[in-house]
C-alpha positions in Angstrom: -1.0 -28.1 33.1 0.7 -30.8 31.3 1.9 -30.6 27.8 -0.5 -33.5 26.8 -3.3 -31.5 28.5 -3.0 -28.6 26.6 -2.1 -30.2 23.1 -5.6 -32.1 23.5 -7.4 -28.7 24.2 -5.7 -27.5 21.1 -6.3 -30.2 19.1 -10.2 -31.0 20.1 -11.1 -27.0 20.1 -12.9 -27.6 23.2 -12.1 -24.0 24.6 -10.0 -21.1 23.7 -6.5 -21.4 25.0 -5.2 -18.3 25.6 -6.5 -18.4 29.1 -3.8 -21.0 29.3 -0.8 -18.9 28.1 1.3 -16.3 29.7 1.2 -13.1 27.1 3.5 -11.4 29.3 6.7 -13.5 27.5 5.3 -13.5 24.0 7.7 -12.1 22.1 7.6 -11.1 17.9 10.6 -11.7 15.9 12.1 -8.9 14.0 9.5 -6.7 15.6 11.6 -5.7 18.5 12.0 -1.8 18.2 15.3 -0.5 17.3 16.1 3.1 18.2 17.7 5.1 15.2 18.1 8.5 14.6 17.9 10.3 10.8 18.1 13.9 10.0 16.1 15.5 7.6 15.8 18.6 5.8 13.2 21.4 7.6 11.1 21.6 4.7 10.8 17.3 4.6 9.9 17.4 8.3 7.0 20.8 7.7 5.9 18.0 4.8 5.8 15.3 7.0 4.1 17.0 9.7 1.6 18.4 7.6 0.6 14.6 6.3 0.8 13.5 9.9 -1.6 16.2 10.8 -4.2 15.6 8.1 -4.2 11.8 8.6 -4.4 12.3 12.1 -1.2 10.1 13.2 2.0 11.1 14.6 5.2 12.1 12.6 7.0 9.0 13.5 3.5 7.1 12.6 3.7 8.5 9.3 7.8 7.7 8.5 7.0 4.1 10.0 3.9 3.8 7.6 5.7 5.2 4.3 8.9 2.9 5.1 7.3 -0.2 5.6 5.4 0.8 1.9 8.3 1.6 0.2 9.9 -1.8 1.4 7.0 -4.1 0.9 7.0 -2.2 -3.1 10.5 -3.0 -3.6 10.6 -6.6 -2.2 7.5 -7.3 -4.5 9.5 -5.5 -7.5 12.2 -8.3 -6.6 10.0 -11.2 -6.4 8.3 -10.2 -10.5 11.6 -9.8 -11.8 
């Protein structure tokens, strides 16, 4: 399909385009894992699993979750002061 083609279906909203894109080469920015590894205290990692457990998500679920809180709080901190 032509470039023309496809920037009319866009445009019009005839049809859905997806069907027209490869999803196989999508790729997010800054979302591309990145393997680290941390050490923590046993008695942070019993507390940890314990959350994990009674949420009902993985360790790794639960440091991902509580990071990406903790970040989003501080950026907004930044952006009222």
């Amino acid at each position: 399909m032509k470039a023309e083609e496809f920037d009319k279906i866009f445009d019009d909203n005839e049809e859905d385009i997806v069907q027209y894109l490869d999803l196989s080469t999508i790729k997010r920015p800054n979302l591309e894992p990145k393997r680290i590894n941390i050490d923590f205290p046993i008695w942070m990692v019993k507390k940890l699993d314990e959350e994990a457990r009674h949420i009902g998500v993985s360790r790794q679920a639960i440091i991902k979750t509580w990071l990406a809180d903790k970040i989003m709080q501080t950026e907004q901190h930044k952006i009222s002061t």
